[in-house]
N, C-alpha and C positions, 0 to 999 in steps of 0.2 A: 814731567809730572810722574809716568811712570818710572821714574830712575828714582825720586821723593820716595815713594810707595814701596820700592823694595827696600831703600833703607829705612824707612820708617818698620817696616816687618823684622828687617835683621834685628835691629834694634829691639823691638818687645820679643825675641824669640830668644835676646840675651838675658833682657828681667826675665822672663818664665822659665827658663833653663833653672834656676837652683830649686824654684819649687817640684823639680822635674826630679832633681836629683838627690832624693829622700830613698829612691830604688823604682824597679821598674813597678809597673801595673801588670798587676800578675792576675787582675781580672781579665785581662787580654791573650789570648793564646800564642807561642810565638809560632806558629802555625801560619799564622794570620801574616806575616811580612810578604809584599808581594815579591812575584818570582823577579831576579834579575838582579835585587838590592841587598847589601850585605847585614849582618844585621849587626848589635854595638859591639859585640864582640869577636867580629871580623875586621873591625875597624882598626888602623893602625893608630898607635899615640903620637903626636909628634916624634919624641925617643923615638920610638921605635923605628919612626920611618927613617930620622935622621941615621940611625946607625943603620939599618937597609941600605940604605945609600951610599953610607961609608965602608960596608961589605961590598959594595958589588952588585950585589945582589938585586935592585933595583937602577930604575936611568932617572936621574934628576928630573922632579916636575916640571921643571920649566922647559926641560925636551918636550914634552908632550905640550905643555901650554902652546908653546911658539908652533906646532903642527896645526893646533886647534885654532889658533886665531890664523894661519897660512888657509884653512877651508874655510872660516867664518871671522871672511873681514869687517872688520868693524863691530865686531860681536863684544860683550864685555864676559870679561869672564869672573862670576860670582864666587866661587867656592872647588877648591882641589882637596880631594881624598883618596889615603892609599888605604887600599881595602884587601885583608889576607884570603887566606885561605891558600888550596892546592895553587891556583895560578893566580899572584898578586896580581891587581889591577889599580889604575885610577880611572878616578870619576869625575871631571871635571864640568860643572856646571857653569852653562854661558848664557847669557840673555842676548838675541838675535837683534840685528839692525831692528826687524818686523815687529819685537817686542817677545818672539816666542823665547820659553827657557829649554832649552836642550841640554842633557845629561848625554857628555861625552863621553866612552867607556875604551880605556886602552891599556895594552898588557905592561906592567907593570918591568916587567924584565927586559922588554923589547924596545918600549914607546910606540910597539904599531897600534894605531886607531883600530879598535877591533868593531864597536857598532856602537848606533848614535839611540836615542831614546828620549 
């Protein structure tokens, strides 16, 4: 049931995505992003990640995945993003045997798991 419910969510978060993408809400401060999360233009494009990757310069997501599901077995894993700035990271979102969703955070350059959230 809850496995129904997140793709029912993924799902209406793809329809409201283009009404989304008229530009941001500039009544909202970007101030306002909490601390820890990147904000969309920290965010890598596919491109971009792909060629990260073929520089070097990053370790293939699926390093880090295969770490993430070795500490949380039987976890599913929802959604991976590489996120810039001074020290690239990914973000890997998993939803727990328990039901909890966990935002896994690991160095980008590395693949070491850096903290969970």
């Amino acid at each position: 049931m809850l496995r129904h419910l997140i793709i029912l969510a993924g799902a209406l978060s793809v329809i409201a995505a283009p009404a989304m993408a008229d530009g941001p809400d500039l009544s909202v401060p970007s101030s306002t992003q909490p601390a820890g999360y990147a904000s969309l233009q920290d965010r890598y494009t596919a491109p971009e990640a792909r060629d990260a990757r073929r520089q070097g310069d990053v370790v293939p997501a699926l390093r880090v995945i295969s770490e993430v599901r070795r500490r949380y077995p039987g976890a599913d894993v929802l959604d991976a993003e590489l996120e810039g700035g001074n020290a690239p990271r990914y973000v890997i979102k998993i939803l727990t045997r328990d039901g909890r969703r966990v935002d896994v955070v690991a160095d980008a350059r590395t693949g070491q798991i850096l903290f969970e959230r």
